[in-house]
C-alpha positions in Angstrom: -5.6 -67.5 2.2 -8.9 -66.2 3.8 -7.1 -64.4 6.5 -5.0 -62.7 4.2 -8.1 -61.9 2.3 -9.8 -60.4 5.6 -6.8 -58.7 6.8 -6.9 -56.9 3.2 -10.2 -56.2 3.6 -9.7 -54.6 7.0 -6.7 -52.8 5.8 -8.9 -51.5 2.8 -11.9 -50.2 4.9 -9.7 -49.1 7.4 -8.1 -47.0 4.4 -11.7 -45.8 3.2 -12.9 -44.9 7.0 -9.7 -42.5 6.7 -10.6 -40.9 3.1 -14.1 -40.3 4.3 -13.5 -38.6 7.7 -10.5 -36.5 6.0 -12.9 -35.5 3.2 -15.8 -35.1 6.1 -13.1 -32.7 7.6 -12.6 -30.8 4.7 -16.2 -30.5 3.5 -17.3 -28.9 7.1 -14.3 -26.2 7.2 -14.9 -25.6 3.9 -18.6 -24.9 4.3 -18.0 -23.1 8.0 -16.3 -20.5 6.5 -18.5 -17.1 6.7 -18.1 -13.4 6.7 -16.5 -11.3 9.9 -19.4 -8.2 8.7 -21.0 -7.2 12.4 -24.6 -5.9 12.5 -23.7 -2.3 12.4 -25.8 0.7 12.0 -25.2 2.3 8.5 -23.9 6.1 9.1 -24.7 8.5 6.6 -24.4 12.0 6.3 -26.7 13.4 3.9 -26.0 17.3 4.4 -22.5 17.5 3.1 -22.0 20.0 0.2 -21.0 17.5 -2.4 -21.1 19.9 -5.2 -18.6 22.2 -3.2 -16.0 19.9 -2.5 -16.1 18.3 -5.6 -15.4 21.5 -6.7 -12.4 22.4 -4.8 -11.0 19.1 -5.4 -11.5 20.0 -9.3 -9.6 23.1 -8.2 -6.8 21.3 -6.0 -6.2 18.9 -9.2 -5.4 22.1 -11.4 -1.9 22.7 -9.2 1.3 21.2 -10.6 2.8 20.2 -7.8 5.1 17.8 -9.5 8.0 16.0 -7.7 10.6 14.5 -9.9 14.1 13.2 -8.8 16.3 15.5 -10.9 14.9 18.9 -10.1 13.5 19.3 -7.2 12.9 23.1 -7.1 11.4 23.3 -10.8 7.5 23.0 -9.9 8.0 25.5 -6.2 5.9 28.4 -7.2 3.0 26.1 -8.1 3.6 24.5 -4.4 3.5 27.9 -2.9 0.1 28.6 -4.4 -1.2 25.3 -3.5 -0.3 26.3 0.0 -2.2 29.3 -0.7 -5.3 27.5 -1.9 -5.9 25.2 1.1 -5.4 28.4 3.3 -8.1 30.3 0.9 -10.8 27.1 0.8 -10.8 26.4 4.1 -11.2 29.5 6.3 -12.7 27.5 9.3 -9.7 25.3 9.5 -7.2 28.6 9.9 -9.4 29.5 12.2 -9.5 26.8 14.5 -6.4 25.1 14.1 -2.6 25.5 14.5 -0.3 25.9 10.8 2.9 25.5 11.2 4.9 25.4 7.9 7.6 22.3 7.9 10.9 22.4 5.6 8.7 25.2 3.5 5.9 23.5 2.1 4.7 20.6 4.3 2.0 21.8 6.2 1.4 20.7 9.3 -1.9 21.4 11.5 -2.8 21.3 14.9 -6.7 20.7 15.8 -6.1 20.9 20.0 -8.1 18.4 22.3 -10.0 19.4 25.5 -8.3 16.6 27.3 -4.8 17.1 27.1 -3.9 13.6 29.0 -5.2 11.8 25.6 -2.5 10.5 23.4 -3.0 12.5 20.0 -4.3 11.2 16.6 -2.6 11.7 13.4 -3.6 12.1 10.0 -1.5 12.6 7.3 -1.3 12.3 3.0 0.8 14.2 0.6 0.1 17.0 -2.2 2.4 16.1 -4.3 2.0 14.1 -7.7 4.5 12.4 -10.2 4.7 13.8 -13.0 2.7 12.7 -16.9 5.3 10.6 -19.0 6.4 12.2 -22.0 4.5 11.8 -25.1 1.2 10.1 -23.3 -0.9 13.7 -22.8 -2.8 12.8 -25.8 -3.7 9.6 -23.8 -5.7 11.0 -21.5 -9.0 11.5 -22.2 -9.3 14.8 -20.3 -5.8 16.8 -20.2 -4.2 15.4 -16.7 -4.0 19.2 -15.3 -7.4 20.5 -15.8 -9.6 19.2 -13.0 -12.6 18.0 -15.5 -15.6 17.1 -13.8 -17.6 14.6 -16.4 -18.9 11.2 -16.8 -19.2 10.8 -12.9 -16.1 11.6 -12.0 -13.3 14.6 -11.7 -10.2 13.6 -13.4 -6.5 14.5 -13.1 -2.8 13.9 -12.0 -3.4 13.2 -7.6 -7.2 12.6 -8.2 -6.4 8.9 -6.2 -2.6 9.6 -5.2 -3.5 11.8 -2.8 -5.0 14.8 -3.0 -8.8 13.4 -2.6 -7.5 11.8 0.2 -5.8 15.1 2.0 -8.8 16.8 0.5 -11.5 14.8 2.1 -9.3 15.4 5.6 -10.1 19.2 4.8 -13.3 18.5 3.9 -14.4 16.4 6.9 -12.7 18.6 9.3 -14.9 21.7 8.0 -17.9 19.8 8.6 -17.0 18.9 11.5 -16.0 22.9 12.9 -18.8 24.0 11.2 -21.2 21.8 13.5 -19.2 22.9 16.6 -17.3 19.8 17.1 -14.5 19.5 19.3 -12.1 16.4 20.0 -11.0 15.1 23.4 -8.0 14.4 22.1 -5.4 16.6 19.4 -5.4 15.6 16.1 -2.5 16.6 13.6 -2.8 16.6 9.9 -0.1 16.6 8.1 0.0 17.4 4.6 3.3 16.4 2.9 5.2 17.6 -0.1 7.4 15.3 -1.2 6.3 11.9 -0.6 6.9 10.8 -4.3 10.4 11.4 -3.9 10.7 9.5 -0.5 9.6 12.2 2.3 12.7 13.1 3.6 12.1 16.4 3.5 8.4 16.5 4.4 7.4 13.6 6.6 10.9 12.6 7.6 11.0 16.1 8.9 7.5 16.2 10.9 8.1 13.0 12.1 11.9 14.5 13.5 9.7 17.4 15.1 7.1 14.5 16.7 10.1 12.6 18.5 12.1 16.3 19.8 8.7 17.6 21.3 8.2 14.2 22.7 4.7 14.1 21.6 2.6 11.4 22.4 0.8 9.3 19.4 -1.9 7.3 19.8 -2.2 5.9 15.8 -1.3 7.3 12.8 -3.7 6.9 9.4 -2.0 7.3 5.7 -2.9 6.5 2.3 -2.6 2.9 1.9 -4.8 -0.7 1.1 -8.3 0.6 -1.0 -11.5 -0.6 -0.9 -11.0 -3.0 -4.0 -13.3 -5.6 -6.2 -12.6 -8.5 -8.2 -8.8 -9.1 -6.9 -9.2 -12.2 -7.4 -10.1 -14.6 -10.2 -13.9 -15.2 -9.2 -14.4 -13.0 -6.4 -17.5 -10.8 -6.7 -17.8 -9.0 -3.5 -15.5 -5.7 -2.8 -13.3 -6.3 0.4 -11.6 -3.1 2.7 -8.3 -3.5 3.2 -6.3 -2.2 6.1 -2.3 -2.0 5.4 -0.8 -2.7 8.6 2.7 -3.5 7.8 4.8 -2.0 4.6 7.3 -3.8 2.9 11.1 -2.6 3.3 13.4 -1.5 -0.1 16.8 -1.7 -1.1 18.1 -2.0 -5.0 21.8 -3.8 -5.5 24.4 -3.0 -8.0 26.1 -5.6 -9.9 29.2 -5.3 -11.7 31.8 -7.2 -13.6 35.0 -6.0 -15.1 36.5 -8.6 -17.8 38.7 -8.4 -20.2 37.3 -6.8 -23.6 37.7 -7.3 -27.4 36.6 -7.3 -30.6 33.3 -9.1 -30.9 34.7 -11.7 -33.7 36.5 -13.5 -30.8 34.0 -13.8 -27.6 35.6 -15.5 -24.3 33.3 -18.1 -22.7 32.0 -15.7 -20.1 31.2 -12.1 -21.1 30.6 -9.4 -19.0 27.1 -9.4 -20.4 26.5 -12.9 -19.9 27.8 -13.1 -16.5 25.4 -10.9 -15.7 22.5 -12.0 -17.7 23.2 -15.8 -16.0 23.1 -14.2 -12.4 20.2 -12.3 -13.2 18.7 -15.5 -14.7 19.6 -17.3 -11.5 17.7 -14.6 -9.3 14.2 -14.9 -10.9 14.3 -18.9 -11.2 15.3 -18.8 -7.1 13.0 -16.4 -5.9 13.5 -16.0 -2.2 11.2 -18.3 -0.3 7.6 -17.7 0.1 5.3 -18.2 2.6 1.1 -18.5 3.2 1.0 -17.7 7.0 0.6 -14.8 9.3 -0.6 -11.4 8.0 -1.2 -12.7 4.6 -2.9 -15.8 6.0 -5.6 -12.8 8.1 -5.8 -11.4 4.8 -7.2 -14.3 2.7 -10.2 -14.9 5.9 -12.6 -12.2 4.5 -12.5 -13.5 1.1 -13.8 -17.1 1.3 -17.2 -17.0 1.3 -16.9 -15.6 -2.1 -14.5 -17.1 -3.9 -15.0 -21.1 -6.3 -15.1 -23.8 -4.3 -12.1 -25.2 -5.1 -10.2 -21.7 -3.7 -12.5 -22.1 -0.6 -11.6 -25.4 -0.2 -7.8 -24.9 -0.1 -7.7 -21.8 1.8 -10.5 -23.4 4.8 -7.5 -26.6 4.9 -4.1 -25.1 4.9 -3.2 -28.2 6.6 -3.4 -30.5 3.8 -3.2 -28.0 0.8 -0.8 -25.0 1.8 1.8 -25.8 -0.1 -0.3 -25.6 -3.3 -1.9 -22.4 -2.4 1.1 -21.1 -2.3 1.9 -22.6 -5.1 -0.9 -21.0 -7.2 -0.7 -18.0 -5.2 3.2 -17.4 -6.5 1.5 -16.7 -10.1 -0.5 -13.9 -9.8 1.7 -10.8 -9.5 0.2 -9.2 -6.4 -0.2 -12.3 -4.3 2.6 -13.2 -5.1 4.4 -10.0 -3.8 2.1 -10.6 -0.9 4.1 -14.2 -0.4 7.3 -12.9 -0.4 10.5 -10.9 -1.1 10.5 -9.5 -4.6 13.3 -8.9 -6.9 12.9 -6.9 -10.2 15.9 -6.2 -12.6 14.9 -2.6 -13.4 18.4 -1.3 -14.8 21.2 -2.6 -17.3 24.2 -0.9 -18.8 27.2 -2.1 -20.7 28.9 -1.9 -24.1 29.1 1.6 -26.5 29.5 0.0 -30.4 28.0 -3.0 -31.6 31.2 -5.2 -32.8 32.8 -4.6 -29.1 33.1 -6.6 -26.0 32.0 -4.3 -23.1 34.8 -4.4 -20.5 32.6 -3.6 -17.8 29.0 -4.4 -17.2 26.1 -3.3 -14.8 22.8 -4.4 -13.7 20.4 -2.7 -11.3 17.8 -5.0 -8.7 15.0 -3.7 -6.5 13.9 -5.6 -4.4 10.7 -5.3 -2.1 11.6 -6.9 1.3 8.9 -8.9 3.0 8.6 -8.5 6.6 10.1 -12.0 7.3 13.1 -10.9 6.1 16.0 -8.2 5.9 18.3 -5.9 3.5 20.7 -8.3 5.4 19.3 -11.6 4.4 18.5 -10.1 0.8 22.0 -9.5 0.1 23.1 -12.6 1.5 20.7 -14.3 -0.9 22.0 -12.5 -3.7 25.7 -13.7 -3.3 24.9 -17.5 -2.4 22.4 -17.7 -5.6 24.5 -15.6 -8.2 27.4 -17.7 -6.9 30.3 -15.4 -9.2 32.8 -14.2 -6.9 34.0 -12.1 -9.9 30.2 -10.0 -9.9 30.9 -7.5 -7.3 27.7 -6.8 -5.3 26.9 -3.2 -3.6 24.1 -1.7 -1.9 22.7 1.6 -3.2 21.3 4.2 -0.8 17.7 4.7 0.2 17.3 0.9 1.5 15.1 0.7 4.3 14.4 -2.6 6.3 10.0 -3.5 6.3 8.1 -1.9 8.7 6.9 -3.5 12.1 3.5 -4.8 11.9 0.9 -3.3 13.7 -1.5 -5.1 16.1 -5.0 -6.0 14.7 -5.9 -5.9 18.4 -5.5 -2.5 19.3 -8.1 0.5 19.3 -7.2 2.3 16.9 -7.4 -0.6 14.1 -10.7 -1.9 15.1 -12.4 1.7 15.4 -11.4 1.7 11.6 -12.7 -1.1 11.5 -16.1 0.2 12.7 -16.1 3.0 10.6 -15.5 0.9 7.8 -18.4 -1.2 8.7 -20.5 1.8 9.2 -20.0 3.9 6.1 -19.2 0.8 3.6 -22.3 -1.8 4.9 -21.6 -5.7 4.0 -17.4 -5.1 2.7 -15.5 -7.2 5.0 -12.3 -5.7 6.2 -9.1 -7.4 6.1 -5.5 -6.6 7.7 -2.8 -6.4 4.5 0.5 -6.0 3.5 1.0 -2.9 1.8 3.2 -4.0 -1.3 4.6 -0.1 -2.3 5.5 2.8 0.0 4.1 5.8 2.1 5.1 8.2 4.2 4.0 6.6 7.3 7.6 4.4 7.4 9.0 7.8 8.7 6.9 7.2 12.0 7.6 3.6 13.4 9.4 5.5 16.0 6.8 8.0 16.4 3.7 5.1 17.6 3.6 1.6 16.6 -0.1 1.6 15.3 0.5 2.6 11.5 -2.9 2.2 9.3 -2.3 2.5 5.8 -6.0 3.1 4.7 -7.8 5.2 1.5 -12.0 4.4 1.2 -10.9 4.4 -2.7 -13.1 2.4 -4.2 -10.5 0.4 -6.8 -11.4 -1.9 -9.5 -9.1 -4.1 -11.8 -9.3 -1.2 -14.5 -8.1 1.5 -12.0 -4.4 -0.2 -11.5 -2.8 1.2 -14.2 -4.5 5.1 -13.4 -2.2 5.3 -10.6 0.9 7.1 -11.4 -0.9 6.3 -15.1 -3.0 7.5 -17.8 -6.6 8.6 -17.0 -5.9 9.1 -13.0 -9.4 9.6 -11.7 -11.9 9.5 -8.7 -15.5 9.1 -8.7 -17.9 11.8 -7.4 -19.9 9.4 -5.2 -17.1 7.3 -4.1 -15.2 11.3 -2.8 -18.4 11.4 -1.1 -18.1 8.6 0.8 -14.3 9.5 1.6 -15.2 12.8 3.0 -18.4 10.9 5.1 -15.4 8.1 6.2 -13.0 10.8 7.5 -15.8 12.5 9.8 -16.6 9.2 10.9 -13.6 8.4 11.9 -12.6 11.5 13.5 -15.7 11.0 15.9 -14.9 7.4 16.6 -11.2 8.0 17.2 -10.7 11.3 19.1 -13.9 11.5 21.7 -12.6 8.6 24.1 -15.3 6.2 22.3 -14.5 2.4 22.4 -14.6 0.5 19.7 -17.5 -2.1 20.2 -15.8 -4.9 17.6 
């Protein structure tokens, strides 16, 4: 009996040894866990004409240069005397630099290098805005098309998608002329017109000019990941995100032809409910999720700010992944971070109320996560609707997710440095970009994409883009246009970058 009683014993302490050096483990990686901010110089530049450019962009904001899917040539004239505006603002930049006019209205500049043996530098955004819904004008609290300048800030349709961003590219590059700077290597900005329609005729098109002249890219920067505060539930500090990868597209038809009837004598499977069920299926199966790789890189940054109990999870993936993920799958734009989206966003049957629709039709997007492929996402579809009798087609405009590009290279950590240098104390973070840009016209063009905007975005600021109330702050375009002539000197005089 006592030896049983000592082997228990043993067994027991040998089981408590365990718990402590696991929970010793834990506590150290959880506490070890500190910021990736490098002790680098704050750059400022404190003779920019602020007042000016907030003034043109004012100006720029007062253009309706409006791209909508049914008619693409209603808004032109306004497009033309955009064109006309940029030329007009920004004398020094005709001046100096190349214009060539793409497809009519994209327009494309050419700054030329003194070494031509440099790869290039791109930069590129998109004039173009989507237009106020119907019936929400009296929403706003300054009319969308007007440019105001109050409260701080200068509001209007493109204030944050994009025109402060191709705006501080104009503004940057003055300053820049102005103070008799020239790059080592070219740089080509490209300001696209219809990029909230898809690009195809803007981007798709300069890209297709990049390839035939064989021109060499180093990186290309786009709108993208913002500099953004409180994305999480308990996290204080603002964190700069670099979108290195984009996710792909592709939206699926279903169908079902039945047999219909009057209403009075329903069969056991409806067109309607066939659908409804397979729809049903789809968002109780998502496709599978996963805490590792680019979204694992992005998480880093954060966890010296977030609870302790978020710190604790994220600093032992080993033990707890599975419920991050878990907890991450609840929250809408983790979650779309995780994984491969789906979103019914269409639904059409029946005409009269007291009549079985003989044919029914539902319309899914789905956002493809770089782990996996239109391919696989239609695959999934069939095997989890399992209905042989739902016919399942693939609508054009899909696009497979882009490659990611290396945190490693150059080009990613001089914007890193310039991050560092104009935003002091922000950690900066590679990141999925969850919607699209223009840059997926280019992964043929160079292989270092960074989707990037110094937008300074809070929670309330979501719903302004492509919203009600669109605005930008005066300060935080300040710091745009100081970010952009940053990094044109970090990334086009053959400087390394020294992080």
């Amino acid at each position: 009996m006592m030896r049983v009683k000592r082997a228990a014993i043993t067994v027991l302490l040998s089981i408590l040894l365990v718990i402590s050096l696991v929970a010793a483990v834990i506590l150290m990686r959880t506490i070890s866990s500190g910021y990736d901010i490098p002790d680098t110089e704050h750059v400022s530049y404190t003779d920019i004409p602020h007042d000016d450019a907030v003034q043109r962009l004012s100006h720029a904001l007062q253009y309706r240069t409006i791209s909508t899917q049914e008619d693409r040539e209603q808004h032109r004239h306004e497009f033309d005397a955009f064109i006309d505006f940029i030329r007009d603002s920004y004398p020094l930049i005709h001046e100096n630099l190349e214009l060539e006019i793409v497809n009519n209205y994209t327009m494309l500049f050419k700054w030329e290098g003194s070494r031509p043996d440099l790869s290039a530098a791109m930069m590129q955004g998109h004039y173009d805005v989507v237009p106020v819904e119907p019936g929400t004008f009296e929403d706003w609290t300054y009319p969308p098309f007007e440019g105001t300048i109050a409260d701080g800030f200068v509001w209007g349709r493109g204030a944050i998608d994009d025109k402060s961003g191709i705006m501080s590219y104009m503004e940057a590059i003055t300053y820049l002329l102005e103070r008799g700077f020239q790059p080592e290597r070219t740089v080509y900005i490209a300001l696209n017109h219809d990029e909230e329609v898809g690009g195809r005729q803007g981007a798709r098109k300069v890209a297709d000019l990049m390839l035939e002249r064989e021109i060499d890219i180093a990186f290309l920067t786009d709108e993208g990941m913002p500099v953004a505060e409180k994305i999480l539930e308990g996290l204080e500090h603002p964190i700069a995100m670099i979108g290195v990868a984009e996710k792909g597209y592709v939206s699926l038809e279903l169908n079902v032809n039945k047999e219909g009837g009057h209403s009075s004598m329903p069969p056991r499977e409806t067109t309607i409910g066939a659908l409804s069920a397979a729809i049903t299926n789809l968002k109780q199966q998502p496709m599978e999720g996963r805490f590792a790789g680019l979204v694992r890189e992005t998480f880093q940054p954060l966890l010296p700010d977030l609870p302790f109990i978020y710190r604790m999870g994220l600093s032992n993936l080993w033990l707890f992944g599975g419920v991050i993920e878990e907890r991450l799958g609840f929250i809408p734009h983790t979650n779309a971070a995780l994984r491969t989206t789906i979103a019914p966003t269409m639904f059409h049957a029946g005409i009269k109320e007291n009549i079985l629709p003989q044919t029914a039709e539902a319309i899914i997007n789905f956002r493809i996560h770089p782990n996996d492929s239109v391919r696989e996402v239609l695959y999934y579809v069939q095997e989890t609707i399992d209905n042989n009798k739902i016919e399942v087609r693939v609508l054009e405009g899909a696009r497979e997710p882009s490659p990611v590009s290396s945190t490693s290279s150059v080009a990613y950590l001089d914007m890193k440095q310039t991050i560092h240098e104009i935003f002091p104390d922000v950690p900066v973070a590679p990141a999925m970009f969850l919607a699209a840009t223009d840059s997926r016209h280019f992964t043929e063009v160079t292989e270092n994409l960074l989707r990037f905007r110094p937008i300074r975005v809070r929670p309330d600021d979501r719903g302004r883009i492509h919203g009600t109330n669109e605005r930008i702050g005066i300060d935080n375009y300040a710091e745009m246009i100081a970010f952009y002539i940053r990094l044109i000197e970090n990334t086009t005089t053959g400087l390394q970058a020294t992080i």
